[in-house]
ZAMARGU-4260 file (C-alpha; in steps of 0.2 Angstrom, whole numbers, plus 5000, padded with zeros to 4 digits):
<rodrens>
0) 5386/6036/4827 | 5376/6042/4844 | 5361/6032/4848 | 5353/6046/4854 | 5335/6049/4844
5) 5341/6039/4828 | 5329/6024/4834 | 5317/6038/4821 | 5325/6031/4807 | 5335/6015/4812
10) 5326/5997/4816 | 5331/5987/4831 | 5340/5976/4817 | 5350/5993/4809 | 5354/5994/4829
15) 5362/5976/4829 | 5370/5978/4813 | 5378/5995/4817 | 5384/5987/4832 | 5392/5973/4826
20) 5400/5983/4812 | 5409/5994/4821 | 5416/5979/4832 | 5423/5971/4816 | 5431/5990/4812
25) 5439/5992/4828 | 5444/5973/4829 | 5450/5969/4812 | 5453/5988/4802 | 5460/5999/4815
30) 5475/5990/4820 | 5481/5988/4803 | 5473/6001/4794 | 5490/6012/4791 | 5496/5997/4784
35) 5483/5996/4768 | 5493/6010/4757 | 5509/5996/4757 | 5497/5983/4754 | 5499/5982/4736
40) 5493/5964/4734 | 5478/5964/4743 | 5485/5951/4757 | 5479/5962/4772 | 5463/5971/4762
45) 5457/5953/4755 | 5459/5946/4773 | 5446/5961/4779 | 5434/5960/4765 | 5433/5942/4769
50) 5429/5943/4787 | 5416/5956/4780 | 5408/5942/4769 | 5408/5929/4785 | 5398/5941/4792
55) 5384/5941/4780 | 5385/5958/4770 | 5390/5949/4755 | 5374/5942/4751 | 5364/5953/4763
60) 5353/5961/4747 | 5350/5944/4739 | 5333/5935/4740 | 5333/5922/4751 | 5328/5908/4738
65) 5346/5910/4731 | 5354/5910/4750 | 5354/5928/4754 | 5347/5939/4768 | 5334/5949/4756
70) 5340/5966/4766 | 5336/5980/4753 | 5334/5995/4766 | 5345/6011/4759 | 5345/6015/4778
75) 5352/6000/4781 | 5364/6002/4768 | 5370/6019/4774 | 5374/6010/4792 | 5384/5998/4784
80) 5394/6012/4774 | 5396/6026/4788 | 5402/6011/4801 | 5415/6006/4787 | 5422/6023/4780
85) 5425/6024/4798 | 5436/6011/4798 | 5442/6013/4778 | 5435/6021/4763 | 5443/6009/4751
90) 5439/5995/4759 | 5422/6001/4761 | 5419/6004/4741 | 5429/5989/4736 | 5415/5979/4749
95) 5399/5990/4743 | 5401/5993/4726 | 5399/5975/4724 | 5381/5978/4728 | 5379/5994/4717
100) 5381/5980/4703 | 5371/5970/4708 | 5354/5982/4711 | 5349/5984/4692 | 5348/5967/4691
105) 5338/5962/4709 | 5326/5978/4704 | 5323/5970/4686 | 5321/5952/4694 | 5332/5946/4680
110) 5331/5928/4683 | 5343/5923/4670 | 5357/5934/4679 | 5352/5930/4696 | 5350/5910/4692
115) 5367/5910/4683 | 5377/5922/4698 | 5367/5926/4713 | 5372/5908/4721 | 5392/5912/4720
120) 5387/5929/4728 | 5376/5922/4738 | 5391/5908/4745 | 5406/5907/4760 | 5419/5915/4748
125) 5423/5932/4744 | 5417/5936/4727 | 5417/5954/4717 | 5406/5966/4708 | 5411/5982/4697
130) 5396/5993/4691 | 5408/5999/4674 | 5399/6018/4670 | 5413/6031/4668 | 5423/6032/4654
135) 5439/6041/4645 | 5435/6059/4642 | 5429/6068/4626 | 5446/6069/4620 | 5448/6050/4619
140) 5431/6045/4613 | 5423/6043/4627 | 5409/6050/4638 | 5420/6053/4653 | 5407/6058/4669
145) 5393/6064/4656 | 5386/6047/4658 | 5382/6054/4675 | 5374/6068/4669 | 5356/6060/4670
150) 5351/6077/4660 | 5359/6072/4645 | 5348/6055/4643 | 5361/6043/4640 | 5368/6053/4621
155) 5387/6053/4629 | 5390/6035/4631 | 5402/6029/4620 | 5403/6011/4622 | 5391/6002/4610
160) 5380/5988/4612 | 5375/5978/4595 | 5361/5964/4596 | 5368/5949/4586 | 5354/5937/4585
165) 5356/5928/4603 | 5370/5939/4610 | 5375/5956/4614 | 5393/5963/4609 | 5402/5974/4615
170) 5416/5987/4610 | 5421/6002/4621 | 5431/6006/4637 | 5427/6012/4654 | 5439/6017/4668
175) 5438/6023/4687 | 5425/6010/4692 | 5428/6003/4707 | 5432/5985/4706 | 5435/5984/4689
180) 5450/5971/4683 | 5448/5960/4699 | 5428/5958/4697 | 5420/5943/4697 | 5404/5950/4685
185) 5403/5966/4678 | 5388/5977/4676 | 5394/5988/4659 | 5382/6003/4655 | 5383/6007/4637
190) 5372/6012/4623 | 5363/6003/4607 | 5362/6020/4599 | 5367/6036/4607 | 5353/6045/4597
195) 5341/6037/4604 | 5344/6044/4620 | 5336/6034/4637 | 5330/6022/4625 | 5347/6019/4621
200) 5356/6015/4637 | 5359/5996/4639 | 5367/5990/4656 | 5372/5973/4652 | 5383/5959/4664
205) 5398/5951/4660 | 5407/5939/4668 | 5426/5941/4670 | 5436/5930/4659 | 5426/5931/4644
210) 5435/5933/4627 | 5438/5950/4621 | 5439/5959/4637 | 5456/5965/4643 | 5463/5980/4658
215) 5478/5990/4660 | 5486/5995/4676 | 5479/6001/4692 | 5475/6018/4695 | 5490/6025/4707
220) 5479/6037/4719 | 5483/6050/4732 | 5473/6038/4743 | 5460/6024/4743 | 5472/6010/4740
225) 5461/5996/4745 | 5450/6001/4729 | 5458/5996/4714 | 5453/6004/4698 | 5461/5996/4680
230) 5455/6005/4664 | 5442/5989/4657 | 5445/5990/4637 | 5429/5979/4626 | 5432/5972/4609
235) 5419/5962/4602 | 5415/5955/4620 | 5398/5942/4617 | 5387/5938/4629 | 5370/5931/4630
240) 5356/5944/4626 | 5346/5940/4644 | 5360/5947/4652 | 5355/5964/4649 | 5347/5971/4667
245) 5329/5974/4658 | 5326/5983/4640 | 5325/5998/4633 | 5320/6014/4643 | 5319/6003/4658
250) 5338/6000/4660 | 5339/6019/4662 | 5327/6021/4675 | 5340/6010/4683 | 5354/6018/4679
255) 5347/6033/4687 | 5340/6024/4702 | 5359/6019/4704 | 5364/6035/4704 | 5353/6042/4718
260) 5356/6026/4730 | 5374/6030/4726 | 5375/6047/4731 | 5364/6042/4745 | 5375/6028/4753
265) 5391/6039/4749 | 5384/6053/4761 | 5387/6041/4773 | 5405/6035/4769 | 5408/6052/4771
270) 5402/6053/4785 | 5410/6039/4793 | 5427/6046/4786 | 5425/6062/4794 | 5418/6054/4813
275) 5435/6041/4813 | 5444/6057/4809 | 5435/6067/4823 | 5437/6050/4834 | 5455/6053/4832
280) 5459/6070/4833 | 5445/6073/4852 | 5458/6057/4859 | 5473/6069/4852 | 5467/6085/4858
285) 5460/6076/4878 | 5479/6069/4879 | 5492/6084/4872 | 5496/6096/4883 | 5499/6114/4878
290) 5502/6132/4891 | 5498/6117/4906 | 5480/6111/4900 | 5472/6102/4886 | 5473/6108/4871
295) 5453/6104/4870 | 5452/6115/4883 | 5456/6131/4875 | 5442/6139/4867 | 5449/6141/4850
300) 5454/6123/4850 | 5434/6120/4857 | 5425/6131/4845 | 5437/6121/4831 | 5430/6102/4839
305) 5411/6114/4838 | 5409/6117/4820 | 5417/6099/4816 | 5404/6090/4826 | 5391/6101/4818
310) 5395/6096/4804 | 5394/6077/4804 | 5379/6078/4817 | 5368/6089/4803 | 5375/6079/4788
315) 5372/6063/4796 | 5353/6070/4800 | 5356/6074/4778 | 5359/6058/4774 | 5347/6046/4786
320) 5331/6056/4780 | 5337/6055/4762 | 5339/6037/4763 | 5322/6037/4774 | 5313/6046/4758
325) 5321/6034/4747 | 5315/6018/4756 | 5297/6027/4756 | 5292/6030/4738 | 5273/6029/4742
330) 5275/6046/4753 | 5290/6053/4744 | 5289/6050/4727 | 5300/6038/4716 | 5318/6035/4718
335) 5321/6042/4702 | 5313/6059/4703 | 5319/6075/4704 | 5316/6076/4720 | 5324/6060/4724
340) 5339/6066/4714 | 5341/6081/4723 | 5340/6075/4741 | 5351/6062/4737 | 5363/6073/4728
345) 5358/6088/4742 | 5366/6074/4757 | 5381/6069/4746 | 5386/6087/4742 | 5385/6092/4760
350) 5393/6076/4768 | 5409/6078/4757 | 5413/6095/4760 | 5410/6090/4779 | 5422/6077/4778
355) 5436/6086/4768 | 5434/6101/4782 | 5432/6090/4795 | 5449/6080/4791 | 5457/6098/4787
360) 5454/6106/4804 | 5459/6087/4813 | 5476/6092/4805 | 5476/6110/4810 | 5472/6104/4830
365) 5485/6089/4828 | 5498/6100/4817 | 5512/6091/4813 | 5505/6074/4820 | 5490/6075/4810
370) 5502/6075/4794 | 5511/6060/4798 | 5506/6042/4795 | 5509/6036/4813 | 5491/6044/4814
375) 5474/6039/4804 | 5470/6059/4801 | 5481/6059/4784 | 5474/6044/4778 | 5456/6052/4781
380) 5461/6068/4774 | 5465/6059/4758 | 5453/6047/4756 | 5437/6056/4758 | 5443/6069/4745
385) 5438/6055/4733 | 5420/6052/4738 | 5418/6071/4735 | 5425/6068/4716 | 5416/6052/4708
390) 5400/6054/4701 | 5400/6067/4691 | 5409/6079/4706 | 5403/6091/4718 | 5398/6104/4704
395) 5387/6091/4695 | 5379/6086/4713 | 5375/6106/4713 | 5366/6104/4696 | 5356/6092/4701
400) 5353/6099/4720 | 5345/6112/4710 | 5332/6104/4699 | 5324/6095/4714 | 5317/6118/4715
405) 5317/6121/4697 | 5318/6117/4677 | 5337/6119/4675 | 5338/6118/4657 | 5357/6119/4653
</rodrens>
């Protein structure tokens, strides 16, 4: 990420965050980063996220009463995402979603949660979250990504929440979420009535190990192996009532504020996907030699390196004043509008198609070389594809693009 004319949006702090960041990448990920597909235990990946706790961004959003850094900028957050989908897309989501768990939650101020977890989070050792929304398809029961859909209000989810004098249970299943069967706490977004709509939607935590809550195997992806995803399955899970984020109508407000910070922060781990990829392929082109020059010297292979750093240049610019609007609701509106939704969904949806073009014509430059894994560009190429997919997909960002303009009503 060039300095140049980013101190508009970026603090001296984001500086010396971004900074450090990108050390820790090109210390500790990009010497074993072609290793993290093999690493099906987690050896090296658990090693990294560690490291990443030492360094503070574990408890960087917590208040400081419960030992965190109380850091709850969305620009900061989108430094701390490009900087590590530079270095590793899976690693990066396995790290951040933790904090997507927790925001409902530090938004609500519910005490009863933060009393009982925040101090874990909050300590020396490497802890994890899951923010459990997607579920089977329609076919199975489930809501599948209409939970995403914030214009169907909350009538697709599947998994049910019944009040039993002092505690909630639960019965449902939810799959893709990132984190899910190695979480320390789960944030579970389910309904108490589907007809009821917004009113419905309940987000409730649960901690792992508690009775009646069970996984099935990892998800075997095309890429993102540092991201584990088991299918989480819910039969009469019990937990206490003040474990719900906040109460009806307000939990959906957070859930949608979820999904614009979402959106928002992912731009940016697009972005980084496609810069370590761009990083890769400008070395490649400066070194190879072809017809006696560089192959960055011929112009095709020069107007090729052009439109790929136009790309990240103008949807780094999307996503830093997406997240500036976001961190400015008194000029811009609140998170959860519309237009919120749309700026957020607007970054997200021209990030990703960046990134998946960006690592596409890396390969076309490196040819062969870019296919194989004794470079990164492969592992870019197929990691970012993913970013493009989850929440809801790129024709669902579309949607929503749209009715920051007009009353979409489909």
């Amino acid at each position: 990420m060039p300095k140049q004319h980013l101190d508009l949006f970026l603090t001296k702090e984001d500086f010396m965050m971004r900074d450090m960041l990108r050390s820790f990448v090109d210390k500790e990920i990009m010497p074993v980063r072609q290793q993290i597909d093999d690493d099906k235990d987690h050896i090296i990946v658990n090693r990294i996220l560690q490291g990443l706790t030492d360094l503070g961004t574990q408890k960087s959003a917590f208040p400081p009463e419960y030992g965190g850094m109380g850091i709850n900028s969305a620009v900061s957050a989108c430094i701390l995402h490009e900087e590590l989908g530079r270095g590793d897309c899976g690693l990066c989501t396995a790290r951040n979603v933790t904090g997507w768990a927790w925001i409902p939650a530090l938004a609500a101020n519910n005490k009863s949660v933060l009393d009982r977890f925040a101090p874990e989070f909050c300590g020396k050792d490497l802890k994890f979250g899951c923010f459990s929304m997607t579920e089977p398809g329609g076919s199975h029961g489930g809501g599948g990504c209409d939970i995403e859909n914030v214009n169907l209000h909350g009538r697709k989810v599947r998994t049910k929440a019944i009040l039993d004098g002092d505690e909630w249970v639960l019965n449902g299943q939810k799959m893709w979420a990132s984190n899910q069967g190695i979480a320390d706490l789960y944030l579970v977004v389910c309904t108490t009535d589907p007809n009821l709509g917004d009113e419905g939607v309940a987000m409730i935590y649960v901690p792992k190990g508690t009775k009646g809550m069970s996984f099935g195997n990892n998800e075997k992806k095309a890429g993102m192996a540092a991201d584990k995803n088991h299918p989480m399955f819910l039969d009469n899970v019990r937990v206490p009532k003040d474990w719900r984020a906040a109460g009806p109508g307000m939990d959906a407000e957070l859930l949608h504020n979820n999904l614009v910070i979402g959106r928002i922060v992912t731009a940016a781990m697009a972005v980084g996907s496609a810069q370590g990829a761009f990083e890769t392929v400008l070395k490649y082109t400066g070194d190879r030699i072809v017809a006696d020059k560089p192959i960055r010297q011929h112009s095709i292979a020069a107007g090729i390196l052009a439109d790929m750093a136009i790309g990240i240049e103008t949807a780094r610019w999307s996503y830093l004043a997406a997240a500036w609007m976001y961190d400015h609701p008194e000029t811009y509106g609140a998170p959860t509008s519309a237009f919120m939704l749309s700026r957020g969904s607007a970054a997200k949806m021209h990030a990703c198609d960046v990134a998946v073009s960006v690592t596409n014509k890396a390969m076309e430059l490196m040819g062969a070389f870019g296919y194989v894994r004794d470079y990164d560009v492969e592992k870019y190429w197929r990691d970012c594809k993913m970013i493009q997919l989850w929440e809801g997909g790129a024709q669902l960002g579309r949607l929503d693009v749209c009715r920051g303009y007009y009353d979409l009503n489909l």
